[in-house]
N, C-alpha and C positions, 0 to 999 in steps of 0.2 A: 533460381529465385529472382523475383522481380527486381531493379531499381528502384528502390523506396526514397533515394535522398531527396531532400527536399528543393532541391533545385531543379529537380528532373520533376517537378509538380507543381501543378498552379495553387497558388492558395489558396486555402479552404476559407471561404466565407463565416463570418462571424453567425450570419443568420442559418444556414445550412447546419454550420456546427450544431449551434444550440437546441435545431430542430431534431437534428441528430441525437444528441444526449440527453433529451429529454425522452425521446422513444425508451432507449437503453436506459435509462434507471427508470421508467416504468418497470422493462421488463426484471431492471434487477430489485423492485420491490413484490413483484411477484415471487421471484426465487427466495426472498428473504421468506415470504411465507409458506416454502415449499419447504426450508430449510428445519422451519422452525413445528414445521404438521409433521416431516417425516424424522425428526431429531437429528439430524445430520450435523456432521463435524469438519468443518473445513478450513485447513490452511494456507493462506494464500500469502507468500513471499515475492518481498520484491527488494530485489538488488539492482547497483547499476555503479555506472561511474558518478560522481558528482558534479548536478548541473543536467543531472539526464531527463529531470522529469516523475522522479519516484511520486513524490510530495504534492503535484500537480495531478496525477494520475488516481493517488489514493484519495485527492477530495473529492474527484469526478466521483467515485464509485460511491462513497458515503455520506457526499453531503443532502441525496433525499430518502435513506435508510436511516432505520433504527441503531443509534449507538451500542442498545442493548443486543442486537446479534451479531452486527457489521462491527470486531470490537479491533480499534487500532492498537498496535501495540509497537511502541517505539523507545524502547531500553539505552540508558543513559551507558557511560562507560561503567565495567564489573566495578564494584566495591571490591576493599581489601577482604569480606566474607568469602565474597560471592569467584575470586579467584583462588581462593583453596577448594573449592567445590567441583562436580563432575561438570566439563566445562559446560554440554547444554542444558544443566541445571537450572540454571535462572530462566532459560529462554521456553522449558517445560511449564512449568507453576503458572505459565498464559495461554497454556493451548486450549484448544476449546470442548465446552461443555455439548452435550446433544442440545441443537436447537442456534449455536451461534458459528461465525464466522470467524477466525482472528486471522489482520491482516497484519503481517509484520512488515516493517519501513526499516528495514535491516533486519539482519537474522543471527542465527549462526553461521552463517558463511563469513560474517565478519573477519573468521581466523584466517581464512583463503584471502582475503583481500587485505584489508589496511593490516590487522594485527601482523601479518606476514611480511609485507611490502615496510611495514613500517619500523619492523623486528618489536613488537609490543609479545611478540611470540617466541620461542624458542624453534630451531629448525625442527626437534624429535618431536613439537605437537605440531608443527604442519603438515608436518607427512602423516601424523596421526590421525590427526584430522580426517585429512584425507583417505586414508583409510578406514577408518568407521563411520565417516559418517553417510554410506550408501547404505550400511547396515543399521546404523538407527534410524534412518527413513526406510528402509524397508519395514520395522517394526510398527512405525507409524502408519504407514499405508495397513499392514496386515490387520492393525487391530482397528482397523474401517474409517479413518479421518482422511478425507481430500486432501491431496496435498498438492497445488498447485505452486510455481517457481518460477517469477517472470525476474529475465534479464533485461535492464532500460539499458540498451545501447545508443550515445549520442556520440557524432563527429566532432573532431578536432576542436574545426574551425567555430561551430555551435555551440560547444560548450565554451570555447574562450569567449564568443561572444555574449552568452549568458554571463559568464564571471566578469565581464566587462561592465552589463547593465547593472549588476549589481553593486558594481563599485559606484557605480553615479547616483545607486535610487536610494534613498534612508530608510522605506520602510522593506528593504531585502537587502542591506547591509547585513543581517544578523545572519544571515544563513552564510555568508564565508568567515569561516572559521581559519585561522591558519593552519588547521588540517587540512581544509580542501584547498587550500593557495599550496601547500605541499606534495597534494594528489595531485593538480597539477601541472606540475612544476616533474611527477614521477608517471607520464602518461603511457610509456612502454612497459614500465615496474607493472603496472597497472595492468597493463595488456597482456603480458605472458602469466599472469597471477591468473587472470582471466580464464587464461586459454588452458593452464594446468586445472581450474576448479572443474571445466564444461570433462577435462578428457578424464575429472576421479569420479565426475557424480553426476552427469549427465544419463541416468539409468534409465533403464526401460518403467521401472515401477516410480520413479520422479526423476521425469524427463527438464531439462529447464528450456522454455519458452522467452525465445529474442524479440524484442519488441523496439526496431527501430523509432528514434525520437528525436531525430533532428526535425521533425511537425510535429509539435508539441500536442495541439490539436488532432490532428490522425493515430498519434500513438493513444489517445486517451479513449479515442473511440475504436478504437482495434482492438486495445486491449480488453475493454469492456465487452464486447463482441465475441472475445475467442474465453473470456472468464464466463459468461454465461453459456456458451458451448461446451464446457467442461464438466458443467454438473447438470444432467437432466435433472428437468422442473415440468411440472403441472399443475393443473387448476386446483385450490385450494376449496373447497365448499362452505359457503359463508351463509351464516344466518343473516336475511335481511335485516339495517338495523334503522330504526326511528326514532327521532328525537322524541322523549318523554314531554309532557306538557309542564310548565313550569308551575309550582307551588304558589299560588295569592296571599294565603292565610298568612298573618303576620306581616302583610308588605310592607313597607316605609318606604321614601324615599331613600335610596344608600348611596348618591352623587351629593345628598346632603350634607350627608354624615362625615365625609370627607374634609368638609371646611377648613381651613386653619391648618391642614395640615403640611405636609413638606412635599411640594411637586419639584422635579427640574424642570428648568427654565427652558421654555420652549422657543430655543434658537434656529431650526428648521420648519 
């Protein structure tokens, strides 16, 4: 496999990129519409270490799609309910309907990673875990929902220095939590967590996909790149459509009507 760090790379251009991602969510407004004509079901997970890039990744892909197919879905810690329950109970009740997407910003794999590392789990369901959960993604692929599994792999040095900038900038302060000042503080915890999730559920039927991302940049358009590679799409058949002639009868002035009332203040 190639050299991907970013060191071993020139940077990617600001204008390149953008010309870049704008091709690609064309085409993934296309797929949104192939999605939604042929009712298809698709899951799209992404894990990673923290500071990898998940969050940056998942706006590239949704922010020129429909929230109604593209649906995020990013689940707070269980309630006291929702951990007497079958543990991917909660993470079920979001899967998707014929016609959408749902991308999860963490998963069930949670159990394989923090809740294990962190002992938020008992050993007898980590291994459990581990054990069925190739079997309830099996069930999932079989009853016809895409199931797609991107791992965001970032280096050391990269991610300290992301955790760095965040500590300087106020409006990305909120994203270290003293959980992630813990994850990395537990970076080999982290790594053999890792490498036991790839060797229980790395399966032929949900294979999981490495997306290095020390170029934050390159991984967002790689990844978009090998996610519209995964689900064949085709042209969707559109009535042409033209704007209706506007109604006169009844006109007024309505910039009138507005008088008096309550604008903000136009400071821009």
């Amino acid at each position: 496999m190639a050299n991907t760090d970013v060191d071993d790379q020139k940077q990617l251009k600001r204008k390149a990129y953008e010309k870049q991602l704008r091709r690609l969510q064309g085409e993934l407004c296309r797929l949104q519409d192939w999605v939604k004509y042929k009712g298809l079901r698709v899951i799209v997970v992404f894990e990673g270490r923290d500071a990898a890039g998940k969050g940056g990744t998942i706006r590239a892909i949704t922010e020129r799609v429909s929230p109604r197919v593209f649906r995020i879905v990013a689940l707070p810690a269980p309630s006291d309910r929702e951990k007497n329950q079958m543990y991917i109970q909660r993470y079920m009740r979001h899967f998707p309907a014929g016609g959408e997407i749902a991308i999860f910003d963490r998963s069930w794999y949670n159990r394989a990673g923090v809740e294990h590392v962190m002992g938020f789990c008992t050993d007898a369901q980590y291994r459990k875990f581990l054990e069925t959960c190739p079997v309830a993604e099996k069930y999932i692929v079989d009853s016809g929902i895409v199931l797609i599994k991107y791992w965001m792999e970032v280096g050391q040095k990269e991610q300290q220095r992301r955790f760095e900038a965040r500590l300087k900038d106020p409006v990305r302060q909120w994203k270290l939590s003293p959980m992630d000042l813990e994850s990395f503080r537990r970076w080999y915890e982290y790594s053999r967590a890792r490498d036991k999730m790839f060797e229980a559920t790395d399966t032929k039927h949900a294979p999981w996909y490495i997306v290095r991302s020390d170029d934050k940049k390159r991984a967002r358009l790689n990844c978009i790149s090998h996610l519209l590679s995964m689900i064949p799409y085709g042209h969707v058949p559109r009535e042409k459509v033209k704007l209706p002639r506007r109604k006169h009868k009844g006109a007024y002035d309505d910039h009138v009507s507005l008088k008096g009332r309550h604008y903000i203040p136009g400071k821009y």
